[in-house]
C-alpha positions as CSV (number, residue, x, y, z in Angstrom):
1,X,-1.6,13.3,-15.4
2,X,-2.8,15.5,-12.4
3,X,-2.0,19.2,-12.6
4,X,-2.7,19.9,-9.2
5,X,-0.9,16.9,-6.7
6,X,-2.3,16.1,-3.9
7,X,0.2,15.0,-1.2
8,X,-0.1,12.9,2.1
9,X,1.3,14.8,5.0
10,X,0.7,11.7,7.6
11,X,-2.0,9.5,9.0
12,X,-3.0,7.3,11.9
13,X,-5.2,4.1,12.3
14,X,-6.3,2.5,15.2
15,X,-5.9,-0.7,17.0
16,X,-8.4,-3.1,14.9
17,X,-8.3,-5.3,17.6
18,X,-9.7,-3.6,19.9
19,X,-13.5,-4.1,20.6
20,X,-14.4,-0.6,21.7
21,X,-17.6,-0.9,23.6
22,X,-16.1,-3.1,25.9
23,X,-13.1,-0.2,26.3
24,X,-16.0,2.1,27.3
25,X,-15.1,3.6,23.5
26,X,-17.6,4.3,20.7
27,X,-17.6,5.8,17.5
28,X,-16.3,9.5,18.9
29,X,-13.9,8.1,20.5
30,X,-12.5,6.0,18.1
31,X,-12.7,8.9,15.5
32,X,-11.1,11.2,18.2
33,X,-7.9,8.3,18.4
34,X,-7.3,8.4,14.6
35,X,-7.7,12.1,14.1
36,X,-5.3,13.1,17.0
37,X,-3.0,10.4,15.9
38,X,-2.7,12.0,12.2
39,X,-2.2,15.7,13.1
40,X,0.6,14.7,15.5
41,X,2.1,12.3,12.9
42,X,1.8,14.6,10.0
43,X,3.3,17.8,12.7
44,X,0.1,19.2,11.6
45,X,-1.5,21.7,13.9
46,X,-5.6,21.7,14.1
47,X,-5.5,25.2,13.4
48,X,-3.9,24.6,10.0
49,X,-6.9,22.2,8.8
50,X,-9.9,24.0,6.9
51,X,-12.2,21.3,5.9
52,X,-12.7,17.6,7.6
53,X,-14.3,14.6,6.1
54,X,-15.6,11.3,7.6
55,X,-16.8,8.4,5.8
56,X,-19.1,6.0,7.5
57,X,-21.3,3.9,6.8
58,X,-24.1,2.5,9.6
59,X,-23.4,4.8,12.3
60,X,-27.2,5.6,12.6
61,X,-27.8,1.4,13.1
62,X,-24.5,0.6,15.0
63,X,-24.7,3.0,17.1
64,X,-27.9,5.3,16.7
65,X,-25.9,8.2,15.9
66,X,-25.7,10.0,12.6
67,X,-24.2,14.0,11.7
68,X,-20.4,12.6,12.8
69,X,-19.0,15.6,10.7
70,X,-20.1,17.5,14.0
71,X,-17.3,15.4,16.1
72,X,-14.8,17.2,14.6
73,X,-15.6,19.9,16.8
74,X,-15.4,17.9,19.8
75,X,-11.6,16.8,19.4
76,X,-10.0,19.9,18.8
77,X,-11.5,23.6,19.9
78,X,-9.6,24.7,16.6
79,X,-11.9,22.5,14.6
80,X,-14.7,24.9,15.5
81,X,-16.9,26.0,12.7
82,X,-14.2,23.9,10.7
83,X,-16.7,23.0,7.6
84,X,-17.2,19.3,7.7
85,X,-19.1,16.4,6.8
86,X,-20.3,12.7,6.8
87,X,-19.5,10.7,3.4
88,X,-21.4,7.1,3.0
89,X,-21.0,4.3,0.5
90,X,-21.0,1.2,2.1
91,X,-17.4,-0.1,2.0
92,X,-16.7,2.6,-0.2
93,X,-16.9,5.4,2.3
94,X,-13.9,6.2,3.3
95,X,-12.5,6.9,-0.2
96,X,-15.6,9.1,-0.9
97,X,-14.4,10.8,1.5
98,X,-11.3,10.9,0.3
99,X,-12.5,11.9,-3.5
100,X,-14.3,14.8,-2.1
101,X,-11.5,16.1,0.2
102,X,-8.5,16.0,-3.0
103,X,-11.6,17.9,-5.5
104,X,-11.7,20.3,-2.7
105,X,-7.7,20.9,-2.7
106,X,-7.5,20.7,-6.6
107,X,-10.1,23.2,-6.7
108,X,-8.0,25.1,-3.8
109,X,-10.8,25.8,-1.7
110,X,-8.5,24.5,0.6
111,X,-4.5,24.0,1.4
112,X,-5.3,21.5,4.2
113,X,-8.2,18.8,5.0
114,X,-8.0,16.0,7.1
115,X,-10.1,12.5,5.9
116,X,-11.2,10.1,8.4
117,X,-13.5,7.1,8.6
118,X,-14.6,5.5,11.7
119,X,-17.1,2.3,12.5
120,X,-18.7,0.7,15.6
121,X,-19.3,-3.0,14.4
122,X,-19.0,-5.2,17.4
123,X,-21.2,-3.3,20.4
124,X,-23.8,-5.8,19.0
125,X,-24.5,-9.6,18.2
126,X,-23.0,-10.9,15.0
127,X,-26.3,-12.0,13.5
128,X,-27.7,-8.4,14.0
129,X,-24.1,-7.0,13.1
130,X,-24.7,-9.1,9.7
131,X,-28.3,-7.6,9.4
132,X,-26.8,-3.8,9.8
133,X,-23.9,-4.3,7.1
134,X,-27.1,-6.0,5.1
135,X,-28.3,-2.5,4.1
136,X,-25.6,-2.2,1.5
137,X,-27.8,-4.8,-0.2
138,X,-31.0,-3.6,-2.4
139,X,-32.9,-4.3,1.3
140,X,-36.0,-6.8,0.4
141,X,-35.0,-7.3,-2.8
142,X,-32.0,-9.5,-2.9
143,X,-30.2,-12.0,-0.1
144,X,-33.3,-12.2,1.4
145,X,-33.1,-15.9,2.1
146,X,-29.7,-15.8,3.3
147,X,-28.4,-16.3,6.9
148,X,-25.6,-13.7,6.3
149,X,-26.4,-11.8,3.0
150,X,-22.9,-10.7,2.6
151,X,-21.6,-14.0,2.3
152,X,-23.8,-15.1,0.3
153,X,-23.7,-12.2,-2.5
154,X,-20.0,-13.2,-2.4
155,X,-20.8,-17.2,-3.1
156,X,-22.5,-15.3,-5.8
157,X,-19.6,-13.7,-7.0
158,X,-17.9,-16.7,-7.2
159,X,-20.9,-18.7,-8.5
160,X,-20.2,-16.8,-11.6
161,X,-16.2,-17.0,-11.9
162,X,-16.8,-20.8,-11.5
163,X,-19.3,-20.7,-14.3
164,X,-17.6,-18.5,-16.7
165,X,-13.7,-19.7,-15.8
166,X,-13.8,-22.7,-13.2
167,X,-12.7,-21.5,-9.7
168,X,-11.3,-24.0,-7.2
169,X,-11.2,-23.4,-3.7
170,X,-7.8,-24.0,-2.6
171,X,-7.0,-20.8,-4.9
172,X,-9.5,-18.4,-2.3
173,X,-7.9,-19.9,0.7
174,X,-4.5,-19.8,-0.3
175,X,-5.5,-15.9,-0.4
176,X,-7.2,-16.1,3.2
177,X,-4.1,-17.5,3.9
178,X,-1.7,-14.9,2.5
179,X,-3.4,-11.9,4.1
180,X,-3.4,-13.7,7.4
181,X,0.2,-14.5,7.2
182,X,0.9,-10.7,6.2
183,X,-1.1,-9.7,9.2
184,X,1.3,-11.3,12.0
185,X,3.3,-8.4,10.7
186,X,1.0,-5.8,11.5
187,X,0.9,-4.4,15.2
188,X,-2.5,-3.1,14.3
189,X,-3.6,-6.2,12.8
190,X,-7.4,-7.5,14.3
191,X,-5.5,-11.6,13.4
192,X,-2.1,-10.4,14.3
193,X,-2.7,-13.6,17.2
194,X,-5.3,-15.7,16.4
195,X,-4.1,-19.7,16.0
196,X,-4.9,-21.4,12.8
197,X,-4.2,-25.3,12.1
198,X,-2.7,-27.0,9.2
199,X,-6.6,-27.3,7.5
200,X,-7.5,-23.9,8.4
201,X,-7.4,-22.7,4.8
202,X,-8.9,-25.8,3.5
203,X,-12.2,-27.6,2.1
204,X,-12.6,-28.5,5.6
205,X,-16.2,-28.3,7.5
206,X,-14.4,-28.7,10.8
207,X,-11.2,-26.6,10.2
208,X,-12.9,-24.1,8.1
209,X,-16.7,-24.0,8.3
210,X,-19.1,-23.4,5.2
211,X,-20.8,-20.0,6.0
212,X,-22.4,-19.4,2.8
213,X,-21.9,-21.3,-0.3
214,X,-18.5,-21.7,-1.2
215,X,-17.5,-19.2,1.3
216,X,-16.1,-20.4,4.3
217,X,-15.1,-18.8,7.7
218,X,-11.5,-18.0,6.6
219,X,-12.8,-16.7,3.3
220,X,-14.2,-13.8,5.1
221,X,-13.3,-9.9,6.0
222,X,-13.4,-9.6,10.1
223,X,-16.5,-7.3,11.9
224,X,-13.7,-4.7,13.3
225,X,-14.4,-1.6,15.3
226,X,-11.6,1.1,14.9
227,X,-10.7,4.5,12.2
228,X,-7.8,5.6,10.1
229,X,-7.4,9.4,9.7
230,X,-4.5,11.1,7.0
231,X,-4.4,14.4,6.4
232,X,-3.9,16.3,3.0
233,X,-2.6,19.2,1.8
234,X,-1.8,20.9,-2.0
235,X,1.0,22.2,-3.1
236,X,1.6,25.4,-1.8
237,X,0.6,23.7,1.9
238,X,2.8,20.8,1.2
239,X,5.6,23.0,0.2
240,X,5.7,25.2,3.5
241,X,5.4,22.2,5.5
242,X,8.8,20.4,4.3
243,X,10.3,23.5,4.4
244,X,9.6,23.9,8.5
245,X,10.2,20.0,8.2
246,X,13.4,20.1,6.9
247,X,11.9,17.9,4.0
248,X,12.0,17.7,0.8
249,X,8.7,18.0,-1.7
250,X,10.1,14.6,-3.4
251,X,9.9,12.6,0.0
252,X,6.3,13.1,0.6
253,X,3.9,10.8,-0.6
254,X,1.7,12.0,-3.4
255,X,-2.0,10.8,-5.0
256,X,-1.2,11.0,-8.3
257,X,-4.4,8.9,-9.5
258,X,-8.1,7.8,-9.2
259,X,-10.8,6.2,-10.2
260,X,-14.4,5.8,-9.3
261,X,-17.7,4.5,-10.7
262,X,-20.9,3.1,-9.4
263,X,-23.1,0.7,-10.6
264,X,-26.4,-0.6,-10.6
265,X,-27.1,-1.7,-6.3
266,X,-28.2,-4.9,-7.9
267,X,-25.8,-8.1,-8.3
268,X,-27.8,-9.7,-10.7
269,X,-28.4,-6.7,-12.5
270,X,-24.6,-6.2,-12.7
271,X,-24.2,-9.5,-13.6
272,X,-26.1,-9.9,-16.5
273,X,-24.7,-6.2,-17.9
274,X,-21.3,-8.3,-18.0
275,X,-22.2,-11.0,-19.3
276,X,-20.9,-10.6,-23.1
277,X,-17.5,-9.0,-21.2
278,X,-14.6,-10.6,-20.5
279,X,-14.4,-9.1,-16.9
280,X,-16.7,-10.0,-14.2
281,X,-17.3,-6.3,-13.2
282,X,-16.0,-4.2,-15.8
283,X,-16.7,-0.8,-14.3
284,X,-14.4,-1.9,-11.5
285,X,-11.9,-2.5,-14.5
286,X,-12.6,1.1,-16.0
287,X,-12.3,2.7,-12.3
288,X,-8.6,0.9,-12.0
289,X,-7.7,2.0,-15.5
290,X,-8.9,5.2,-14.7
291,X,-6.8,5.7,-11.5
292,X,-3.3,3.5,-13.7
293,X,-4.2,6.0,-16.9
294,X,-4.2,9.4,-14.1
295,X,-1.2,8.5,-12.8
296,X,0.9,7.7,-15.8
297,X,0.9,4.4,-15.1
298,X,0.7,2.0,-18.5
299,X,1.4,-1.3,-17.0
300,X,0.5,-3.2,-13.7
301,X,3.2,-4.2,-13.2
302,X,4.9,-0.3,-12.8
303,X,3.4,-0.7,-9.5
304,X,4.9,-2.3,-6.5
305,X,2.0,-2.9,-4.0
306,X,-1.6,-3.0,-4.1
307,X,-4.4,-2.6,-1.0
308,X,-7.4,-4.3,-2.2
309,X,-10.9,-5.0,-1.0
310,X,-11.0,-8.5,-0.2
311,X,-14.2,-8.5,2.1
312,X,-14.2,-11.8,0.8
313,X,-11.6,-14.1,-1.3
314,X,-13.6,-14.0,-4.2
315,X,-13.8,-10.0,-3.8
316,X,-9.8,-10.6,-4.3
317,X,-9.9,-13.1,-6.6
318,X,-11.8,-10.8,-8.6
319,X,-9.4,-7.7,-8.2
320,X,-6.4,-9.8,-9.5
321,X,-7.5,-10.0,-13.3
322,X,-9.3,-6.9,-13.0
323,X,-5.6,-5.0,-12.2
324,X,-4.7,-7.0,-15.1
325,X,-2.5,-9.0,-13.3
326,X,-3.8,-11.6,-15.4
327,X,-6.1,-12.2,-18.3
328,X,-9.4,-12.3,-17.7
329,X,-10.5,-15.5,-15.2
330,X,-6.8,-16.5,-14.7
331,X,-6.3,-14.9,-11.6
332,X,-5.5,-18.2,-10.1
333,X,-2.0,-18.3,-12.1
334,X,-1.0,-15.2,-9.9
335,X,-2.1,-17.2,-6.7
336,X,0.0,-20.2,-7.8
337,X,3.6,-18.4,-8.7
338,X,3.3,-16.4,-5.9
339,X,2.9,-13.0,-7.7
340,X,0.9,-11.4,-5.2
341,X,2.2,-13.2,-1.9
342,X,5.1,-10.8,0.1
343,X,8.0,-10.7,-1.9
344,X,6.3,-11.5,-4.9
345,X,6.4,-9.9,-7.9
346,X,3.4,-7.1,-7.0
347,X,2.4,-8.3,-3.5
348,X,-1.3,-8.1,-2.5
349,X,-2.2,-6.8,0.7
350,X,0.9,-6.3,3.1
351,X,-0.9,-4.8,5.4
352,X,-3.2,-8.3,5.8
353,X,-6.4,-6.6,4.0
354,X,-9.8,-6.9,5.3
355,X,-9.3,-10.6,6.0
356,X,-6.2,-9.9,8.0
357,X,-5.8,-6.5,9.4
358,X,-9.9,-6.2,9.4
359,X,-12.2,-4.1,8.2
360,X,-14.2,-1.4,10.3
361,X,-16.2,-0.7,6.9
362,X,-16.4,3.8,6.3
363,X,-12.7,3.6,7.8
364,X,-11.1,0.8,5.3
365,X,-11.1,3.2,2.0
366,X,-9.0,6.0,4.2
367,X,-6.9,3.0,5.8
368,X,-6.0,1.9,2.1
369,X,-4.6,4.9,1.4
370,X,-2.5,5.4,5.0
371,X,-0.8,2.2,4.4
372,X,0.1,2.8,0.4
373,X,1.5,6.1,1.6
374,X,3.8,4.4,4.6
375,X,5.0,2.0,1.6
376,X,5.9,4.2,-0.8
377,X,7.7,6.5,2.4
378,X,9.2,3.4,3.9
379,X,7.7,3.7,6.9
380,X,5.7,0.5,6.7
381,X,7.6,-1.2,9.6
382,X,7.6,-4.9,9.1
383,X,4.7,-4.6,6.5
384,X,7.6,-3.1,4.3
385,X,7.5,-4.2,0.4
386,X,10.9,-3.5,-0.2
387,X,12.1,-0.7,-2.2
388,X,8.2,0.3,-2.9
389,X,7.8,3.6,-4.7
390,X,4.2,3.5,-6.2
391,X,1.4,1.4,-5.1
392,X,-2.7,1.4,-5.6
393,X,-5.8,1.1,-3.8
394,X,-9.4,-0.2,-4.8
395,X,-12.3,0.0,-2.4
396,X,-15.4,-1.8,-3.6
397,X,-18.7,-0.7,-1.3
398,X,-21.8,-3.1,-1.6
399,X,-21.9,-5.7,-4.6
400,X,-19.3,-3.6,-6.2
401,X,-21.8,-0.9,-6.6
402,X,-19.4,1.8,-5.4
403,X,-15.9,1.6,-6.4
404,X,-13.0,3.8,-5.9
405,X,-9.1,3.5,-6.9
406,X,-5.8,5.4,-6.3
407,X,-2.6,5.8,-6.9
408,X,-0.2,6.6,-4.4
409,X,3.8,7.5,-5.1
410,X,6.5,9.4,-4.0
């Protein structure tokens, strides 16, 4: 159990489907929209913050630009000689950002921080966009006869559920379809009003095009420019705050858990050190137990939402039996009675996930964590899992090289 809680004063995302260059907006500004956005929805003054993080990713490909903790600076004066910096992990980002912000609370370095992440995905062509987001790949050693590499790993990740359990592919586009549907929901939503036809989630080469192996074009996390910003406090910030607030300690949400691990950057490599295990990954399986075990939580099921990385619906179809939703390659049974569809039983990705709602990739991990916190506060709008009082994250970055879960309650 943590010692030292770490709550969520408020937060702020932007518009994922916006396409910034074409708004004249790049990564500054974007970061600049999400940062503003959280101090004034947390009633947080920059002058109360003492550290920043940002997690991104390819800034220095995207965009040419690298150092981003410096930006701070450049939205607030009071962020002046604020210390800050730049966290990077692939997908993972944002929560390392996140990790190193709450180790700097728990440590009380600091009574406030503010953790954003930001990416600029769509200022280019989609075939160089898919080259960039390539790097999380062990460059020249694997996916290098693949049109998209990410894709493909992906196929590969489903490759080996099909070989060790059987997979079928109406189960991975019945997620597609879920996340999509939750996404109409969403006012920030990159889908929220894209058209889709009655064989949009199917086996269909017309209706749903094969990108890469089994992986077809609804199968697949969105190229999304845009942030997500919260900011943090500990105890003794948290407490002065509801106080001016006229809030309650209780009301605010509260990370209570987490979990992180990183593997080998290979796939194959992970692979094979799986392969007398019952779980695909299981290091993603330790990082979840890790977060569930932190948090006092001893059964999946305690929880009443879940934000997970489904960059693709394999990625998904892999978190299911890793919660232990189900046993071990059965994650399709969970598909089928609707346990993780809205008003299931645990409910997978109100928010419409990276399939959905998108996925600007250093800003994804902090997103996560924004909209378990609006759950568990109620303030999730029409995302709303009703009566949700504890929910979890997990943010895979590369192959699942870098993963990271949390636990979020009030």
């Amino acid at each position: 159990m943590r010692h030292n809680p770490i709550y969520l004063l408020g937060g702020a995302q932007t518009d994922f489907a916006v396409n910034a260059a074409r708004q004249g907006q790049g990564l500054f500004e974007l970061l600049q929209s999400a940062v503003q956005g959280a101090l004034q929805d947390a009633g947080v003054d920059a002058s109360e913050v003492q550290a920043g993080h940002v997690g991104n990713f390819v800034g220095e490909l995207f965009a040419g630009q690298g150092q981003l903790g410096g930006m701070f600076a450049a939205i607030d004066p009071a962020f002046y000689g604020m210390p800050a910096g730049r966290h990077e992990a692939a997908c993972a980002s944002g929560s390392i950002a996140m990790l190193a912000a709450t180790a700097e609370l728990e440590a009380s370095r600091y009574d406030c921080v503010i953790v954003a992440g930001v990416e600029l995905e769509r200022n280019v062509p989609g075939a160089l966009a898919a080259q960039h987001l390539g790097a999380a790949t062990w460059v020249g050693e694997e996916a290098q006869d693949a049109k998209y590499a990410w894709p493909h790993m992906f196929d590969l990740v489903g490759q080996e559920y099909a070989r060790r359990y059987g997979l079928k592919y109406e189960h991975l586009g019945r997620i597609a379809q879920i996340n999509i549907e939750n996404a109409r929901r969403n006012p920030n939503a990159q889908t929220r009003d894209w058209e889709y036809g009655p064989r949009s989630f199917l086996a269909d080469d017309v209706a749903n095009p094969v990108i890469e192996g089994m992986i077809r074009r609804q199968d697949c996390g969105q190229v999304t420019d845009g942030a997500a910003a919260v900011v943090l406090a500990n105890e003794r910030f948290a407490g002065a705050w509801a106080a001016r607030h006229n809030r309650s300690l209780d009301s605010i949400a509260r990370l209570t858990g987490w979990g992180h691990s990183t593997a080998h950057l290979k796939l194959d490599a992970k692979l094979r050190a799986s392969a007398q295990s019952p779980y695909v990954f299981p290091h993603v399986r330790a990082a979840i137990q890790d977060a569930l075990r932190r948090a006092g939580v001893a059964d999946v099921f305690q929880l009443d939402g879940i934000e997970t990385h489904d960059c693709f619906t394999t990625t998904e179809y892999m978190a299911i039996d890793h919660f232990g939703i189900t046993a071990p390659g059965q994650s399709w049974r969970a598909i089928e009675d609707g346990t993780i569809a809205a008003g299931g039983r645990l409910p997978i990705n109100a928010s419409g996930g990276l399939i959905g709602l998108g996925h600007p990739v250093g800003a994804t991990g902090v997103r996560m964590v924004l909209d378990t916190a609006r759950q568990v506060t109620g303030r999730a709008g029409a995302c709303q899992i009703e009566g949700a009082r504890r929910c979890a994250t997990l943010n895979i970055g590369g192959s699942a090289t870098t993963v990271v879960s949390f636990v979020v309650e009030r």
